[in-house]
Structure formats: C-alpha cells, structure tokens
C-alpha positions in Angstrom: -13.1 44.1 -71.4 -10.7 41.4 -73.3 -12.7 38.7 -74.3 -11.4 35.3 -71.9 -11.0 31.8 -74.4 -10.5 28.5 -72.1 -7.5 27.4 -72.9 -6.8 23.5 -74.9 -6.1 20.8 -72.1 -2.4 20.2 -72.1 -1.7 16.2 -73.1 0.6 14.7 -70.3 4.5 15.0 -70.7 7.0 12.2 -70.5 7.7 12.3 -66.9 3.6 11.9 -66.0 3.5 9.2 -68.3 6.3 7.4 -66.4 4.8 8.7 -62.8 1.7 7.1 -63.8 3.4 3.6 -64.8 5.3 3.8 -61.2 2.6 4.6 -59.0 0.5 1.4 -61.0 3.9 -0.9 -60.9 4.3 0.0 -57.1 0.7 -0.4 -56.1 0.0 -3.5 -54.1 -2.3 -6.3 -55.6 -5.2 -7.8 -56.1 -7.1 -4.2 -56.5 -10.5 -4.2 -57.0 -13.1 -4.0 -59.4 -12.9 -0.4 -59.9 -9.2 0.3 -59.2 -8.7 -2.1 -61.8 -10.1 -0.8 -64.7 -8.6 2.7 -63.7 -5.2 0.9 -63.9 -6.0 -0.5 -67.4 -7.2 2.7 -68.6 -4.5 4.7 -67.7 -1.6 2.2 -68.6 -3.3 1.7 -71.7 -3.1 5.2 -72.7 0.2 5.8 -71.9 0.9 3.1 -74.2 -0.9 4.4 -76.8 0.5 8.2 -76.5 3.9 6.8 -77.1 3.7 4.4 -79.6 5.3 6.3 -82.5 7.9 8.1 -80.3 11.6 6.9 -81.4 12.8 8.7 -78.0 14.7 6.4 -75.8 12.9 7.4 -72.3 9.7 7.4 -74.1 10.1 3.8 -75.3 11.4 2.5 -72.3 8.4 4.3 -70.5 6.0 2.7 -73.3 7.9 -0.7 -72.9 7.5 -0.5 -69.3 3.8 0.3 -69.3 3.2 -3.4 -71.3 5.0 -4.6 -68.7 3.0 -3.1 -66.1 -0.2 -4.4 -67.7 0.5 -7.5 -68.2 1.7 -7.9 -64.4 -1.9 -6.8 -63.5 -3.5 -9.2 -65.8 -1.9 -11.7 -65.2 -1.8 -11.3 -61.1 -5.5 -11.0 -61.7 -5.7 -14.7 -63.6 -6.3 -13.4 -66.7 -3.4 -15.2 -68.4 -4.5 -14.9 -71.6 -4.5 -11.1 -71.8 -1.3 -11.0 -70.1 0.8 -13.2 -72.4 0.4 -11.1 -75.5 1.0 -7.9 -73.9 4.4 -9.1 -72.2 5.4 -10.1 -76.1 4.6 -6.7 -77.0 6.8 -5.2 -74.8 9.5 -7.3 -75.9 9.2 -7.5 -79.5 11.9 -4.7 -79.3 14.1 -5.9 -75.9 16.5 -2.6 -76.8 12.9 -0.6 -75.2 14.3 -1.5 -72.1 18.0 -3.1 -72.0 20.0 0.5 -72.5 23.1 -1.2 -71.6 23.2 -0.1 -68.1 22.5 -1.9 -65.3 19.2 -0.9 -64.7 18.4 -1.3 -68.2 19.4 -5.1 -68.0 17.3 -5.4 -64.8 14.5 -4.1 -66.3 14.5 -6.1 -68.9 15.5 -9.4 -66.7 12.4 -8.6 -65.1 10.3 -8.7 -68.2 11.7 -12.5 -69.2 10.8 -13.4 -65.7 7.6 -12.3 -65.7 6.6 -13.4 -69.1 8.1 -17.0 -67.7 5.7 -16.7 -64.6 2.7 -16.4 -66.7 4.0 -19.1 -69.1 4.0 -21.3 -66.1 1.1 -20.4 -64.2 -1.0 -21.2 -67.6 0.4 -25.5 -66.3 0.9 -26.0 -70.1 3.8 -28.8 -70.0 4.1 -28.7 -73.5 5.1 -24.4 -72.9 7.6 -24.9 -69.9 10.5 -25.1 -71.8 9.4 -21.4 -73.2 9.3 -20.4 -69.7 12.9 -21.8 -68.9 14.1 -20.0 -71.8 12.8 -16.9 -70.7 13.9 -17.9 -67.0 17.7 -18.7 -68.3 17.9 -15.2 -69.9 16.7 -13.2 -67.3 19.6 -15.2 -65.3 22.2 -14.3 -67.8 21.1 -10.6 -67.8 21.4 -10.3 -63.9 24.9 -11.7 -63.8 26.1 -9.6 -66.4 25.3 -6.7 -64.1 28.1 -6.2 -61.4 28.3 -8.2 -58.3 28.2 -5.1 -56.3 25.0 -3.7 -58.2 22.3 -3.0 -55.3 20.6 -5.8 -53.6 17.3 -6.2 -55.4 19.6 -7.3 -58.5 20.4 -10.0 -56.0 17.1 -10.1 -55.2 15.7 -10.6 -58.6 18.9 -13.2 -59.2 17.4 -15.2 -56.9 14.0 -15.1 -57.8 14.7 -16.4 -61.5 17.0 -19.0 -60.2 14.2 -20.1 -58.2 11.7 -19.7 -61.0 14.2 -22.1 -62.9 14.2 -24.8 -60.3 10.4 -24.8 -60.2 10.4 -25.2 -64.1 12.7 -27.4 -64.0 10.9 -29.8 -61.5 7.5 -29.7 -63.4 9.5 -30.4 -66.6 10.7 -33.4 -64.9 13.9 -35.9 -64.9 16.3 -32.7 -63.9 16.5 -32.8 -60.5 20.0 -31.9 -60.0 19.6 -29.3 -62.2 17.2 -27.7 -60.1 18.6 -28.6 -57.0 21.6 -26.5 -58.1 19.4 -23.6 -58.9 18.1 -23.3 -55.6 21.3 -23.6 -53.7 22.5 -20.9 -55.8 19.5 -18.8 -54.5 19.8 -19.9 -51.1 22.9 -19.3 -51.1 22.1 -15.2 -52.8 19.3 -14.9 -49.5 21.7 -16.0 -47.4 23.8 -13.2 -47.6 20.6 -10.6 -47.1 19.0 -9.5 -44.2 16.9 -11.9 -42.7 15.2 -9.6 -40.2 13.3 -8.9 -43.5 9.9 -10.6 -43.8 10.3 -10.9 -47.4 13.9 -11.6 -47.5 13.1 -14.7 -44.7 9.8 -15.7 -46.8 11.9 -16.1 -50.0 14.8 -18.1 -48.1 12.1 -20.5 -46.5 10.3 -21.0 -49.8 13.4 -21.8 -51.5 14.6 -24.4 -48.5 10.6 -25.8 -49.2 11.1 -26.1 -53.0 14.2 -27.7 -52.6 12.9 -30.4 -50.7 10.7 -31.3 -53.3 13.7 -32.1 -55.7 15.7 -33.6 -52.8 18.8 -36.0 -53.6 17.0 -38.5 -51.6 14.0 -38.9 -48.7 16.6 -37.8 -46.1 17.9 -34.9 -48.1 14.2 -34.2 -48.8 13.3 -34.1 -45.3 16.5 -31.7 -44.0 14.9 -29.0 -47.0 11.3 -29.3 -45.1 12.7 -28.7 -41.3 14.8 -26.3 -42.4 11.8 -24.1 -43.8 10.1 -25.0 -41.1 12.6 -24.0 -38.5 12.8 -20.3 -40.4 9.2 -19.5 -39.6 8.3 -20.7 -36.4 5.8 -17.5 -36.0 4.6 -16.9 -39.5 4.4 -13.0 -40.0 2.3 -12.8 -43.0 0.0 -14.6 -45.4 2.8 -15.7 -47.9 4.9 -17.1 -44.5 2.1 -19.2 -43.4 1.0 -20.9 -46.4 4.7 -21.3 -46.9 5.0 -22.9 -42.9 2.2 -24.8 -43.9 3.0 -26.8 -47.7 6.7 -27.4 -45.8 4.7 -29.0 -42.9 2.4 -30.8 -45.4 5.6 -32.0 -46.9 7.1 -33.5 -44.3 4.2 -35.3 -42.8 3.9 -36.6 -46.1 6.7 -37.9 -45.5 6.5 -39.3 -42.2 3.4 -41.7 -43.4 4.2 -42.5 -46.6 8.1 -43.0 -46.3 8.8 -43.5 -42.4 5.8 -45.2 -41.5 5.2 -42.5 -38.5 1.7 -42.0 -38.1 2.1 -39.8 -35.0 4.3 -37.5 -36.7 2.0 -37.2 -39.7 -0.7 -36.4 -37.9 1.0 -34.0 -35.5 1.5 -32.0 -38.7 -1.0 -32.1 -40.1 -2.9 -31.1 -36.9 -0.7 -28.2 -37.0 -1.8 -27.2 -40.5 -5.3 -26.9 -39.4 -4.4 -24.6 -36.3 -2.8 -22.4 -38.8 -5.2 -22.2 -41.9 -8.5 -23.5 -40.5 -9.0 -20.3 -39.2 -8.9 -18.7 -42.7 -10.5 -21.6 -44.7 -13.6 -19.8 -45.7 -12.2 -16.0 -45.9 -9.7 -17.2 -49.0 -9.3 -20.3 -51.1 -5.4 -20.8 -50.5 -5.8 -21.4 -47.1 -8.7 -23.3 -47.4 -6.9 -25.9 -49.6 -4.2 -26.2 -46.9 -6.6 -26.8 -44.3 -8.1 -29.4 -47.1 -5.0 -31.2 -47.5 -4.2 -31.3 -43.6 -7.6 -33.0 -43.3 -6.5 -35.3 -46.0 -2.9 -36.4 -44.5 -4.5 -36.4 -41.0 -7.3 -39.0 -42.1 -5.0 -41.5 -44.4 -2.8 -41.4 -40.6 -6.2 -41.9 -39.1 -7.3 -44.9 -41.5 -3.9 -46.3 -40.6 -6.0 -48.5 -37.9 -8.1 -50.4 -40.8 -4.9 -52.1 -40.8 -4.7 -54.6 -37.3 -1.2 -55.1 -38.3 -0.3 -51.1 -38.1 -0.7 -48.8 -35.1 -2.6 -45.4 -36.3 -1.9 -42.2 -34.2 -4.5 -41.5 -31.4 -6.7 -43.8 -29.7 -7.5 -47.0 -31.5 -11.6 -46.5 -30.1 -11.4 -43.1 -31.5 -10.0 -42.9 -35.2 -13.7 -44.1 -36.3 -15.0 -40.7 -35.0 -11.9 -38.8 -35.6 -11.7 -39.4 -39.3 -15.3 -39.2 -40.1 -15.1 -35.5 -38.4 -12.0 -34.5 -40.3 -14.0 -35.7 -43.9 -16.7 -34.2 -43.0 -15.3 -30.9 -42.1 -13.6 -31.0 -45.3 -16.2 -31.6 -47.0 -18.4 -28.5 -45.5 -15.4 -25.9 -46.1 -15.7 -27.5 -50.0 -19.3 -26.3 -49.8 -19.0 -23.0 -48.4 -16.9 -22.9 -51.0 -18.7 -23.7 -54.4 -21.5 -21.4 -53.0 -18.9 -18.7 -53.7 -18.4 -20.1 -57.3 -15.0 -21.8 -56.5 -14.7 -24.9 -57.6 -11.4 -25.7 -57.2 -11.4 -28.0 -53.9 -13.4 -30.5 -56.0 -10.8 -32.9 -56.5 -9.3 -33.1 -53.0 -12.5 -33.0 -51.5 -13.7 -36.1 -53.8 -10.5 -38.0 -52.7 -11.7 -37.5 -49.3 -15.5 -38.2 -49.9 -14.4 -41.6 -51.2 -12.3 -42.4 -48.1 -15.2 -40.9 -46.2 -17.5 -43.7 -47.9 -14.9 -46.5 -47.1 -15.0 -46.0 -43.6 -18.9 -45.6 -42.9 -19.1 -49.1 -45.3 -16.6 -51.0 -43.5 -17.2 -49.7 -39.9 -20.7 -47.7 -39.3 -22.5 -49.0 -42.6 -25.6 -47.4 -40.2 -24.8 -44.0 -41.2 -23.3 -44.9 -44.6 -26.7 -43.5 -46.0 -27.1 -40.2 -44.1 -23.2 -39.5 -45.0 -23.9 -39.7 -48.7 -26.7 -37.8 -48.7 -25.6 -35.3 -46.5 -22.7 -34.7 -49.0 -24.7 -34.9 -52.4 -27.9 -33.4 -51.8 -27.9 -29.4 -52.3 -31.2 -29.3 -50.4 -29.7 -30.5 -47.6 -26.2 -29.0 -47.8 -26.6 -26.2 -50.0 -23.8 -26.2 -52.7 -23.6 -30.2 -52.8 -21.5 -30.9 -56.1 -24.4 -33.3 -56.5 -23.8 -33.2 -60.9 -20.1 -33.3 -60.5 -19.2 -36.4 -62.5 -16.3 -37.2 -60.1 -18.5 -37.5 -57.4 -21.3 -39.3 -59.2 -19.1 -42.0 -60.2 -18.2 -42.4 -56.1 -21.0 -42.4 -54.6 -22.4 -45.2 -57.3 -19.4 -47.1 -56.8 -19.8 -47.2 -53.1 -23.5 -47.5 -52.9 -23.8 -50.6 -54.9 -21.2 -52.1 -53.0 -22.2 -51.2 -49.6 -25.9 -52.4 -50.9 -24.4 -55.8 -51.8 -22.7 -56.5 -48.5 -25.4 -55.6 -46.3 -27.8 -57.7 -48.6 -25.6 -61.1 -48.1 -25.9 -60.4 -44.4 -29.2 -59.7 -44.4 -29.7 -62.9 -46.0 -27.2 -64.8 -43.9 -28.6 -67.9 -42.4 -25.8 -67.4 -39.2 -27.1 -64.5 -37.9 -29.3 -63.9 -34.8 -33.0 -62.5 -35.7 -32.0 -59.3 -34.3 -28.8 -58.7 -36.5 -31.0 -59.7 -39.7 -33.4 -57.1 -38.4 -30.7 -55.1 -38.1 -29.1 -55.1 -41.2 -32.3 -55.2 -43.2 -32.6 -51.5 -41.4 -29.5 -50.6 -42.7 -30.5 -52.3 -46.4 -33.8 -50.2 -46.0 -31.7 -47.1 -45.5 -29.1 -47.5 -48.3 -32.0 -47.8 -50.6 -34.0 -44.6 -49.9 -30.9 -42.9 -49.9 -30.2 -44.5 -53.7 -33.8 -43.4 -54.5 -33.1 -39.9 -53.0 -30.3 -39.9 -55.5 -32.3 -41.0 -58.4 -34.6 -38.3 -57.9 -31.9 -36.0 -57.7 -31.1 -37.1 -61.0 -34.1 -36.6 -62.6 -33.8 -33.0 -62.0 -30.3 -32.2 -63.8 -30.4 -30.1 -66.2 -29.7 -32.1 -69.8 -26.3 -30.2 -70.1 -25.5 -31.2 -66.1 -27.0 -35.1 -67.6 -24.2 -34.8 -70.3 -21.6 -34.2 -68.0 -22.3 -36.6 -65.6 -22.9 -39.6 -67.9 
C-alpha cells in the first residue's frame, strides 16, 4: 500500500487576499470585541504577505488593506492607530491611483478618510492637513468623468462636505464653505431621494450649512429645510440629524428672535425623539442633554419680570427643576458606564439648576446639591469632578450668605426668621455632607480637584 504524506497548506492567492479585504471593507461597523480582532488579524496579514510584491493588483490589494484597517481603527476611536496606517498606504499613492477611474476613486477615498481621522482627533492646529487631504480627494473625483457612476458623485459630495466642515472649524471662511456645500447639495440633488442615505446626506448638508449661514435668516432657511426633509426619521443617523437641525433652530429662536415658545417647542420635540434612547447610546443621550438645556434657559426666561417665558408663569419653577434634574440622572446612568462625556453640559445645567433653587425654593437648595454630588445617594455622582466642585462651592457660599442676612433681618416676622434659620440649618449639613465627602478622595481625586 503507497504510503499517504499530508500535503503543505496552500498560502492564499491574490484574489483571497482581495476577497478578504472586501468582505472586511463591506462589513458594517462598530463590530465587536471578537469580530474585531479577527478583522485586524486577517487585514494585517494580507498586508504582510504582500509587502514585497511589485505586482500592480497585489499592491493595490496591499494598499487597500491599510486602508481598510485604518477605517476600522479609526471608526473604533482609536485615532492614533489609524493615522499611521492611512500614511502607510499612501506613502506610494501610484498603489492605488492606476489612472482609471476607479483607481482615482480609490485613492480619493483614501485622502478623505485620512482627512476624517485628522479631524475627528479636534487638533486645530492639524485641520489645515485635513483640508489638504479633503482638496485632493476633490480634485481626484472631478478628474473622473461626469458620467462616471453615481457613488463618484457620491463620494464628490462627501469631500465637499468634509471641506465645508473643516473649513468652519478653521474659522473666518464662511463663504468658502458655504460654497462647498451648495456644491454638494446641489450633487444630492440630482440623486434619488427615495434613498435613506442619499436623503440623510442632503439633510445633513442643508444642517451644516446653516451653521455657516450668510446671516441669522439665511441660517434659519438651512435648519427648516433639513428639518422639512425628515419629518419621519428612518434611521439612527436621520434622527440625530432631525434633532442637531431642530437644536439649531430653537437656538435660534431664543437667543436671536427672542421666541421662547418656539424654543421650547423644539426642544420639547428633541426629547420625544432621543429621550427614548438616552441611556441605550451616548449620541442620543447628549441630544436629549442639550434639549433639556435649550428648554430650561426658555424656561428661566421668567426670572426676568420684563420677559414672558413659554408655559405657565406658576409652572416654569417646577418645569425647569425637572428638566435639570432629568438631565442630570441620564449624566449618571451614564458615568456608571464609564462615559464621561456629558460632564460639561450636564455641569452647565447643574449650575442653572443651583440658580433657581437659590433664588426661588432656597428650601430645597440643599437636598438638590446633595442629591447631585453624593455617589451614595445617586450612584455615579461626579462628586471629584473639579468642574462641579468649583459650582457647588460657588453656589453654596452664596446661597449660605443670603439666607444668613435674612435670618438675621430685624424686618422679618418670628416665623420667617424661624424659617430661614431652617433653611440656614439645612445648607449647612449639606456643606458638612460635602466636607466629609471630601475627606474621602483619593489624594490623586484631591489633586484634581484642588
């Protein structure tokens, strides 16, 4: 009988190499844990099996592969991985720019994504890198004929719009990126709208524009035009798109029109469309965050006697007190899950929070505070947050101060001294509760807050 011998594993050919960087390029993110580190593996191999071939398939493939990875690092916040893998891929640009048009697509899309990482780091000193690479990709796509398929339109617009975002952040070239998104617009236009992602990109371009608006009327047309494209948000991009476009324009009904009732009519609106996400996903937890925000600065309108808030004069008290104070609980669901990112709004809020119980219910000015700094009463209380240190202080002494004059007011009926001295008695064991708080930081939480 002929003696069998197993024969040597066969290493993959070119065209697995390149299956294998499609099925990862086409595969829908954020994957997990697991699928993840498949990804890397295999992407990182192909790389590595094809870095001394001087084959033109097999260095686009290779060049493609970087591309691929850094995508996934970088959709996966690891920025810093990501950037040095996209200049990999382009250290060579000829890897992937063969001349034809698919060639200069592919390699458009590389400058763009390279420029979305640069900008997602929010390095202002790096944006103009990001432009540059934003510019080229834009000169490769309209080298490519106008009657090349649609996603070279599609990618077109995406760099154009990449370009007038940059261009914002950079700052004092407004027109300029004005100009970039009416180009786009102008590209989406033309597609089929009945396509969710085709619609999401032309409402997100109408948003952006506003925020680069000639002037608060041009502004304002950008904002209801979004607005008007996704009355019935179909997907998760849609609505927080709906949503920062409704944000926008309530903005701009308080801070520019004066219009309380229209603020807070949007921003009542936010909430019915992200609160019911706020604690399944950060992005639509900030939404609901900063519709909590613009409806209590409408709310707080009524401080002034001279201006007419939105609502019912003898309920704004009540009305803004629950919006902080929801805000502030969807904060700490949150940094129980190790996100910290709502800190800043959330503080902004805390501190009009604190402003309201010490001008109007200074009686509950005590329980608020604590309620909102002490982890043992609402687990994940950012009680060693600096930010919200400083606050609190700020507001305590004061609030101490005022109810200590009336308490010692000589004007006063018996019962309102004995009524403020309550409240004086309150504010203190509430500053003592914070003191003892303190003395259980950690010296590195100590640091931080001093």
């Amino acid at each position: 009988m002929a003696e069998v011998f197993p024969s040597a594993p066969q290493a993959p050919g070119l065209p697995e190499l390149l299956a294998t960087v499609l099925k990862w390029r086409d595969t829908p993110t954020p994957l997990t844990e697991e699928e993840f580190n498949q990804a890397i593996q295999e992407l990182g191999n192909v790389v590595q099996s094809l870095d001394n071939s001087t084959e033109a398939l097999a260095r686009s493939t290779r060049a493609m592969g970087l591309i691929v990875l850094g995508n996934l690092h970088r959709d996966h916040g690891l920025l810093d991985h990501a950037m040095p893998i996209y200049q990999l891929a382009l250290e060579n640009p000829g890897d992937l720019d063969d001349g034809t048009p698919r060639g200069k697509n592919e390699l458009a899309n590389a400058f763009t994504n390279r420029g979305i990482c640069t900008l997602s780091a929010g390095e202002k000193e790096e944006l103009p890198a990001a432009l540059a690479d934003f510019d080229r990709a834009i000169e490769l796509r309209k080298e490519i004929p106008a009657d090349a398929e649609e996603t070279v339109r599609w990618g077109l617009a995406a760099s154009l719009m990449n370009r007038g975002d940059v261009l914002h952040r950079i700052g004092e070239r407004n027109e300029e990126a004005r100009a970039a998104y009416d180009e786009a617009i102008a590209l989406l236009e033309e597609m089929d709208a009945s396509n969710p992602g085709v619609l999401q990109r032309l409402a997100l371009a109408w948003a952006n524009r506003g925020l680069v608006g000639e002037n608060h009327d041009d502004a304002r047309r950008c904002f209801e035009k979004c607005i008007e494209l996704l009355p019935e948000p179909q997907n998760p991009a849609q609505l927080l798109t709906l949503c920062n476009a409704l944000l926008n324009r309530g903005r701009h009904s308080l801070g520019v029109a004066g219009d309380t009732e229209a603020a807070a009519a949007d921003a009542r609106k936010v909430l019915e469309l992200a609160s019911p996400h706020e604690r399944d996903h950060p992005a639509p937890a900030e939404l609901s965050l900063q519709g909590r925000h613009l409806l209590a600065h409408s709310l707080v309108t009524w401080l002034d006697s001279s201006k007419k808030g939105p609502g019912l004069a003898e309920d704004w008290i009540g009305d803004t007190t629950d919006t902080v104070e929801e805000a502030l609980s969807v904060m700490r669901h949150w940094e129980q899950q190790g996100f910290t990112g709502l800190r800043p709004l959330a503080g902004e809020l805390f501190a009009l929070g604190l402003h309201v119980y010490r001008v109007c219910q200074p009686h509950f000015f005590g329980e608020f505070l604590i309620e909102t700094m002490d982890p043992e009463v609402s687990p994940g209380a950012p009680f060693a947050d600096p930010m919200f240190q400083a606050t609190a202080a700020r507001a305590l002494h004061t609030v101490v101060n005022e109810v200590a004059q009336r308490a010692a007011s000589s004007t006063l009926e018996p019962a309102q001294i004995e009524k403020q001295k309550k409240i004086l008695n309150s504010l203190r064991a509430a500053d003592q509760r914070l003191a003892a708080l303190q003395q259980k930081l950690t010296p590195q939480q100590e640091e931080a807050v001093v």
